[in-house]
Structure formats: structure tokens, C-alpha cells
C-alpha positions in Angstrom: -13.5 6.0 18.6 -12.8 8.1 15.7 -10.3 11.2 16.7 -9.6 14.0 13.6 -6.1 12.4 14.0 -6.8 9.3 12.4 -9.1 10.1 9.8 -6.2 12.9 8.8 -3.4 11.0 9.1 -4.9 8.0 6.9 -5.9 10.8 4.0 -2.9 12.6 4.2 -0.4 9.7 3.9 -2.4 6.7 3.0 -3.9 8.1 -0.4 -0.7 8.4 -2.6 -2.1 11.3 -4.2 -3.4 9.3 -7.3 0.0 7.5 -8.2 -2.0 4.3 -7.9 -1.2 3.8 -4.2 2.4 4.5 -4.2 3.6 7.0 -1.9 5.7 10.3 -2.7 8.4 10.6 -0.6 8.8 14.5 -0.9 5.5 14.9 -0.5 5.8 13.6 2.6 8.7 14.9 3.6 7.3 18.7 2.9 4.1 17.1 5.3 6.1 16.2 8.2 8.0 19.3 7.7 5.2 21.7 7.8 3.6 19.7 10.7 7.7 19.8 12.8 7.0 24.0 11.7 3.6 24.4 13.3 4.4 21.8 16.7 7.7 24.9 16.9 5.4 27.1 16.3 2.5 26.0 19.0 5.6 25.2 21.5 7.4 28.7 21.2 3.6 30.8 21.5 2.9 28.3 24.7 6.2 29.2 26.7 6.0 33.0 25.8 2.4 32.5 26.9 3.9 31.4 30.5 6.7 32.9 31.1 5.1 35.9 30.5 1.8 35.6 32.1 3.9 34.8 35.3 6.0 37.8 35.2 3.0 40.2 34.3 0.4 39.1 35.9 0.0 39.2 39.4 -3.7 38.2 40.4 -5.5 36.7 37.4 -9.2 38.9 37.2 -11.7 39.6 34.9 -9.7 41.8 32.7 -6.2 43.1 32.2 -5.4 46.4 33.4 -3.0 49.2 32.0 0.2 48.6 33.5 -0.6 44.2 32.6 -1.2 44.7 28.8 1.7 46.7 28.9 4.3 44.5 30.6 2.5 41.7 28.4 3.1 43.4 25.3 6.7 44.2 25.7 7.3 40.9 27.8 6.0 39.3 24.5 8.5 41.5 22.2 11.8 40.5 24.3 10.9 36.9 23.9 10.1 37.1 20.2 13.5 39.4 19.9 15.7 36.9 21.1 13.9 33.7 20.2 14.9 35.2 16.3 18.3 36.0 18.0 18.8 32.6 18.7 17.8 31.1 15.5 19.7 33.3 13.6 22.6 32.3 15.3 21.9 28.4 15.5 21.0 28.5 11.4 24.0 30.5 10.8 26.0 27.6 12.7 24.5 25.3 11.1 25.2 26.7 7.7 29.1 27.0 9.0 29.4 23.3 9.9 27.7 22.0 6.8 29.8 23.6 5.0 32.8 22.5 6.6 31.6 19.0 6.1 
């Protein structure tokens, strides 16, 4: 069984990028951190997705009509609002207690 996973995940980390098999560290550090960014990202767009398909839509058809892609749209704006609400205020505490440290 051969899943794009593991042919990936054994170029990505297993070639040493040429350092005659040693791995870089930061280089894969700034790898897991780009994949933590896009598993956020995946996980934010799949609960908007839900919460506000279930608020907007009330019997799932062919196609969307006027008063659907309208609560969708600005259903879609509140979340994105205050999910950057939220992480303005958790980075800014963040920043705070680090620097208290």
C-alpha cells in the first residue's frame, strides 16, 4: 500500500537536503510549522463551513438561492471577523506573558 503520505513524509524528512544524510533541524522545524499552519487553516474553513451551512441553509437543493448566498456570505464574514478577533487577542497575550517571563 503506498499512500502520498509516506512517499512525502520519507522525501521531506528522510533526504537531509544534501548534508550527506544529516538532518536540519530548522528546516524541519519551518516544515512542521507550515504543515501546524495549513491543519489551522483546513480546521478553521471546515467549522465555518458547518456552522454556517447549518444556520443558512435550510433544505439542501440543487442550488443556493438569494436570500442562502446571502446569509452564507455574511455568516462567513462574522466568523472570519472574530476568528482574527480572537487571535489578535490570544497573540497579543501571548506576547504579554513572554515578556513577563
Amino acid at each position: 500500500m503506498e499512500s502520498g503520505f509516506g512517499s512525502d513524509f520519507g522525501s521531506d524528512f528522510g533526504s537531509g537536503g544534501g548534508s550527506g544524510g544529516k538532518l536540519d533541524p530548522g528546516l524541519i522545524m519551518e516544515q512542521v510549522k507550515v504543515q501546524i499552519a495549513v491543519a489551522n487553516a483546513q480546521e478553521l474553513l471546515q467549522r465555518m463551513t458547518d456552522k454556517c451551512f447549518r444556520k443558512c441553509i435550510g433544505k439542501p437543493g440543487g442550488a443556493l438561492d438569494n436570500s442562502e448566498q446571502k446569509c452564507i456570505a455574511m455568516c462567513m464574514d462574522r466568523y472570519m471577523d472574530s476568528w482574527n478577533t480572537v487571535s489578535r487577542a490570544y497573540n497579543s497575550r501571548l506576547q504579554r506573558e513572554r515578556a513577563n517571563m
